[in-house]
Residue, then its C-alpha position, 0 to 999 in steps of 0.5 A: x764864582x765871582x758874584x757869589x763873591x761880589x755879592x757877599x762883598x755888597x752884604x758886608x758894606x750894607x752890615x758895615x753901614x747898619x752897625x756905622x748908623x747905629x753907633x752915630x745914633x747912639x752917640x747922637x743920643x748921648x750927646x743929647x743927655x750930655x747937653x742937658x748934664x753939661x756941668x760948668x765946671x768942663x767950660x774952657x777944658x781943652x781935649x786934644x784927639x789925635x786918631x787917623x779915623x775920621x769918624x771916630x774923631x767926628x763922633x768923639x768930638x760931637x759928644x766932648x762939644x755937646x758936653x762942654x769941652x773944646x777939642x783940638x783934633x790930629x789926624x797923627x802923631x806928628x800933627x798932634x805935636x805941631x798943635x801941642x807947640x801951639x797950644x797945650x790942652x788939659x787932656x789927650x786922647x790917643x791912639x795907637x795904631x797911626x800913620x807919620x808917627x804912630x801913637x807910642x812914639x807920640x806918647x814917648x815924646x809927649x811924656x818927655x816934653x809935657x811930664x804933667x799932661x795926662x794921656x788917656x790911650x785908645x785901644x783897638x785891639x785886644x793884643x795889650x803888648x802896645x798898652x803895656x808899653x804905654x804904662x811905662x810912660x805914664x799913661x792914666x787910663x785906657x779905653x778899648x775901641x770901639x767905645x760902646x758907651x760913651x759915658x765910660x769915656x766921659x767918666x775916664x775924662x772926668x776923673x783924669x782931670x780932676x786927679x791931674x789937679x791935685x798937687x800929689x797927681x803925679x804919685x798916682x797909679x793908673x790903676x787908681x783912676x779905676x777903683x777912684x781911690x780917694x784921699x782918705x785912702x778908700x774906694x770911692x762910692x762911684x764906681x763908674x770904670x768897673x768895665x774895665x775890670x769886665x774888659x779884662x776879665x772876658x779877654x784873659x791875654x790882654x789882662x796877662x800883659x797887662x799885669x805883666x807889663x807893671x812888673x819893676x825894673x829888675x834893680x834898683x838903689x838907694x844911699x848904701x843899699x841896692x836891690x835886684x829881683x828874678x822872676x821866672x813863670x810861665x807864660x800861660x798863666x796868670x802873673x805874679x805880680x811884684x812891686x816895690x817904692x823906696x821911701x824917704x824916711x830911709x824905708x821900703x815897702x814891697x807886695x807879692x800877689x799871686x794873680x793866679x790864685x784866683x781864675x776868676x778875679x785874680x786880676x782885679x784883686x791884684x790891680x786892687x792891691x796896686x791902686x791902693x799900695x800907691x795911694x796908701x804911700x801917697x796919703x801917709x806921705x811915706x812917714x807911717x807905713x804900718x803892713x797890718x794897717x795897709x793890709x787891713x785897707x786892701x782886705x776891707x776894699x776886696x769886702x766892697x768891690x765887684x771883680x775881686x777875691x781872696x788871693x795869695x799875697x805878701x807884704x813887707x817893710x824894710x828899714x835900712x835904719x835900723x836894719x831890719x825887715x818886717x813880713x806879712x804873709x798872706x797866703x804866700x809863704x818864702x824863706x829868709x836868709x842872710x848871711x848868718x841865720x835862716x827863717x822860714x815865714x808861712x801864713x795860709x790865711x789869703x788876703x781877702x780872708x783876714x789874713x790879719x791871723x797870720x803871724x808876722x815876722x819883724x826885726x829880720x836883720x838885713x846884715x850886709x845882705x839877705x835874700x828872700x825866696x818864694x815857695x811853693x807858688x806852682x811853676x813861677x819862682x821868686x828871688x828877692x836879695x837886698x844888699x849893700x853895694x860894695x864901696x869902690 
C-alpha cells in the first residue's frame, strides 16, 4: 500500500517542478520585454517585498530589477520594519500570510508610522476576510497569488506610484487604482486592472467580503449634527452596499447600491459607483456636489466599462445649513420621516438606465432628526437616521 503512495507522492513533486519551471520561464520572458520597455522615469524607485516564499521573491525582484526598480527584500513582517527604519521605499509589496510578524500586523503598523506609504497586499488565498481587513488601513490595491502575468503587477505598481504623487493621494479610493479615475473625473482610456473585476467575478465569496468589508463605521458626527445607520442582510447574497463622506462646506453626500440587483456585474458596478463617489469629491473639492451631475458621471462610466450593469441605487445630499436633504432614486425606493411630516420617494428607472427620469425630492426638512428607510430591497433591511446631538 505504500508505493502506490509513494509513487503518487514522486508524481506531485515532478507536476510540482513542471508548473515551478514554467512560471520562471514565463517571468523570465517578461522580464525580457520589460528590459526592453524599462522607462526612465521607474530609475531610482525603491520597492520594498516583504514575503517568506523565497522563490516568489527571487522571480518578483528579477522581474521589478529588469525593469528599473531597486528592491529591498524581507523574508517577514518584522524584517520589513527593520529595513523601513533604514531606509523608506517608494512602494511595499506584502503579503499576508508570514511567520514572526504576519502581513496584517505589519500593514497595521506600517499605516500608523508611515500614513503616506502606499502598500500593494498580496493574496494567496481566495478567503477575502484578511484582504477586507486590509482596506481598513488604507491599502491601494491587491494582487491574488500566484501572479500569472506579471505585467498586471507592473501596472498595479505604476499606477500606485503615480497616484501617491498627486497631493490629493490620500483622498483616493482603492477602488480607483482599478478603473484609473482621472482628474477630470472619467475613466481613463487604459484599462489595464479589469482582472481584478474577472478576479471577483469567477469567485463570488471573495467578492462578498470585499463589499462587505467597505461598509462605514456605523456612527459618525460633525459640529451639531450625528448620524448612525442599521444594515441587517443576508449573508448568502450580494451586499448592500453603503457609504457616506461629510463635506466641508457643512453638507454630506451618501449612495446605496443594491449589489445584488445584477448577478453577473452587480459587483463592478458598485465598486464603480465607489471609485467614482471619491474622485468625484475629490475633483470638486467638496464645494459643488450636484447628485444629478454625479449620477449622470457613474451612468456615462457603466455605458464605457466592461464588468458592469444597470443596478439599483440611491444618492442623496444633506445640507445642515440650511437643513434640508435632497434624494435621488434610482431603482431603490425608501421612505422619509421626520418628526412632523412622512414622504415616500420611488424611482423604478436603475442606475445604468438614465435613471435621470426619476423624480428627485429636495428640501426634506432634517428638523432636529429624520430618518430614512429602504423598501422593498428582498431580505436585507436599511435604517439611515440623522439627528442632532442632545446638548449636555
Amino acid at each position: 500500500m505504500k508505493v502506490p503512495y509513494k509513487n503518487k507522492n514522486i508524481s506531485l513533486e515532478k507536476e510540482h517542478s513542471e508548473v515551478t519551471d514554467m512560471y520562471k520561464a514565463d517571468v523570465r520572458l517578461q522580464a525580457d520585454t520589460a528590459t526592453q520597455l524599462a522607462p526612465e522615469t521607474v530609475q531610482g524607485q525603491i520597492i520594498m517585498l516583504v514575503d517568506d516564499d523565497p522563490i516568489f521573491r527571487h522571480l518578483t525582484r528579477a522581474f521589478l530589477v529588469s525593469y528599473g526598480y531597486e528592491v529591498v527584500e524581507a523574508e517577514n513582517g518584522l524584517e520589513g520594519l527593520r529595513l523601513l527604519s533604514e531606509r523608506c521605499p517608494d512602494l511595499i509589496l506584502c503579503d499576508l500570510s508570514m511567520p514572526v510578524l504576519n502581513g496584517m500586523e505589519f500593514v497595521e503598523e506600517v499605516s500608523l508610522e508611515y500614513p503616506s506609504l502606499p502598500l500593494i497586499i498580496i493574496s494567496a488565498t481566495d478567503d477575502m476576510s484578511q484582504v477586507a481587513k486590509a482596506l481598513r488601513f488604507g491599502i491601494k490595491d491587491f494582487l491574488p497569488k500566484p501572479i500569472r502575468d506579471h505585467e498586471h503587477l507592473r501596472g498595479a505598481i505604476e499606477n500606485t506610484l503615480a497616484d501617491n504623487r498627486d497631493t490629493q493621494a490620500d483622498q483616493r479610493d482603492f477602488s480607483s487604482q482599478w478603473y484609473r479615475v482621472d482628474d477630470e473625473t472619467t475613466l481613463a482610456e487604459e484599462r489595464d486592472l479589469y482582472w481584478h473585476l474577472e478576479y471577483l467575478h469567477k469567485h463570488p465569496n471573495a467578492a462578498r467580503e470585499l463589499l462587505q468589508a467597505l461598509l462605514p463605521d456605523n456612527e459618525s458626527a460633525q459640529g451639531a449634527w450625528q448620524c448612525s445607520y442599521r444594515l441587517l442582510q443576508s449573508t448568502e447574497n450580494m451586499p448592500l452596499v453603503f457609504d457616506y463622506s461629510w463635506l466641508i462646506n457643512g453638507q454630506m453626500m451618501f449612495y446605496i447600491v443594491d449589489s445584488s440587483s445584477d448577478p453577473d456585474d452587480g459587483v463592478g458596478t458598485t465598486l464603480l459607483v465607489r471609485a467614482l463617489f471619491y474622485d468625484y469629491l475629490r475633483n470638486t473639492r467638496n464645494l459643488s456636489v450636484d447628485l444629478k451631475d454625479f449620477a449622470d458621471i457613474v451612468e456615462r462610466g457603466i455605458k464605457c466599462t466592461e464588468h458592469t450593469a444597470p443596478v439599483s441605487a440611491m444618492f442623496g445630499l444633506v445640507n445642515f445649513n440650511d437643513g434640508t436633504l435632497s434624494i435621488l432614486p434610482a431603482g431603490l425606493s425608501c421612505r422619509w420621516s421626520n418628526t412632523i411630516k412622512q414622504v415616500s420617494v420611488s424611482g423604478d428607472v436603475q442606475l445604468g438606465s438614465n435613471c435621470l427620469k426619476n423624480f428627485m425630492v429636495t428640501e426634506l426638512q432634517l428638523k432636529t432628526a429624520c430618518k430614512l428607510t429602504l423598501s422593498e430591497v428582498g431580505s436585507s433591511n436599511f435604517v439611515f437616521d440623522i439627528y442632532m446631538k442632545e446638548k449636555i
